[in-house]
C-alpha positions, 0 to 999 in steps of 0.5 A: 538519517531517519528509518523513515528514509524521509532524513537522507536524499535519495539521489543514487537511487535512480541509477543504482536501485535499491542497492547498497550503493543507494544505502552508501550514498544515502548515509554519506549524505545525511551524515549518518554514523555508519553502525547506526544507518546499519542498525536502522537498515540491516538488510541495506537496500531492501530497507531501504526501499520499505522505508520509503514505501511506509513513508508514502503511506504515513503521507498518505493517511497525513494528506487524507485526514487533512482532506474534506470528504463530506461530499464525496461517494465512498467510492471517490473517497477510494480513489482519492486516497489511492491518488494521494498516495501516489502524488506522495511518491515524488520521484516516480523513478524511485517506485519504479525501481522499486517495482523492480526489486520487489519482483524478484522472487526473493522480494516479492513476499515483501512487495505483497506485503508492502501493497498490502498494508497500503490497502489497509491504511487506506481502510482504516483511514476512512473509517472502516471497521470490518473485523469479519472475513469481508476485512480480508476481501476489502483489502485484497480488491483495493491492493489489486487496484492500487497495484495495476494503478501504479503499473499504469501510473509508471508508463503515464506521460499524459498531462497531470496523469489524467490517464491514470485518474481515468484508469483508477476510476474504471478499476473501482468501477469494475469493483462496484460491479462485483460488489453490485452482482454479489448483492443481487445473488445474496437477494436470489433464493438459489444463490442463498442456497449455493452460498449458504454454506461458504458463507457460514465458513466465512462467519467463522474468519476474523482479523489476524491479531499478532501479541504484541507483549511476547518475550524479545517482540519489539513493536514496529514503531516506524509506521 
């Protein structure tokens, strides 16, 4: 069993969720050692579904990187990212069950910062380099799309999921309407006036850094 959950099949997950008679089955299958699944999965199924979430997004940025985005507008190269992680999923029932147990209030910490670092590997997969307070706004957008498209994609019985696409679509339409009326009121002298000030405040916001070499830290290293 890897802590990707890739190495285990998933199969009790659709009846039982993310459960530990998930975590059970799942070591029962891949023939695991017991103390060792549970030293990968101390929180049993919980990690359990993190795992699997990380592994979408580490096909995700896999699927992106092998892509040709020449030609596309920056938006499509969003929507593409979004749409290959969804297509990363496999078993849509495994996100749904999923979306269940990161809306309980115990889990929902979790669940925003799972969606969260999607938005973030989708970013910086395609390039971006933003270190000021536009890094948190960028991520916050995308992880509110990324979020209503998975919502959207759970109840989508069209074919292909063609639906969704068209969903994706208009929501980062709406985005570039937001990003569009911003630049106008930064080319107005009144709204330079009004935003003189928040944005002199937001000048002074930067990228979270954490240290990584303090004593009894251990990197994650399954990203």
């Amino acid at each position: 069993m890897e802590r990707s959950g890739s190495g285990c099949r998933l199969g009790a997950c659709p009846f039982d969720g993310w459960s530990e008679a998930t975590l059970r089955a799942a070591i029962a299958d891949s023939g695991c050692a017991p103390a060792l699944a549970r030293a990968l999965f101390p929180r049993g199924g919980i990690d359990l579904a993190v795992a699997y979430h990380l592994r979408g997004d580490r096909m995700m940025r896999d699927a992106l990187g092998a892509s040709d985005l020449s030609a596309m507008r920056f938006r499509d190269k969003v929507a593409h990212a979004v749409r290959l992680r969804l297509e990363a999923v496999g078993e849509r029932e495994l996100v749904r069950r999923g979306t269940t147990l990161f809306a309980l209030p115990q889990h929902a910490a979790e669940g925003a910062k799972l969606i969260w670092g999607t938005a973030d590997a989708i970013w910086v997969a395609l390039g971006d380099t933003a270190r000021d307070f536009s890094w948190y706004s960028k991520r916050a957008t995308l992880s509110a799309v990324y979020g209503s498209t998975v919502l959207y994609w759970l109840g989508d019985d069209s074919t292909g999921n063609q639906a969704t696409w068209d969903f994706l679509d208009r929501r980062i339409g709406d985005v570039m309407q937001i990003e569009k009326a911003k630049a106008a009121i930064k080319d107005n002298a009144l709204g330079k006036a009004l935003l003189a000030g928040p944005a002199k405040l937001m000048e002074k916001w930067r990228v979270p850094t954490v240290p990584d070499d303090l004593p009894g830290r251990m990197m994650d290293r399954f990203r």
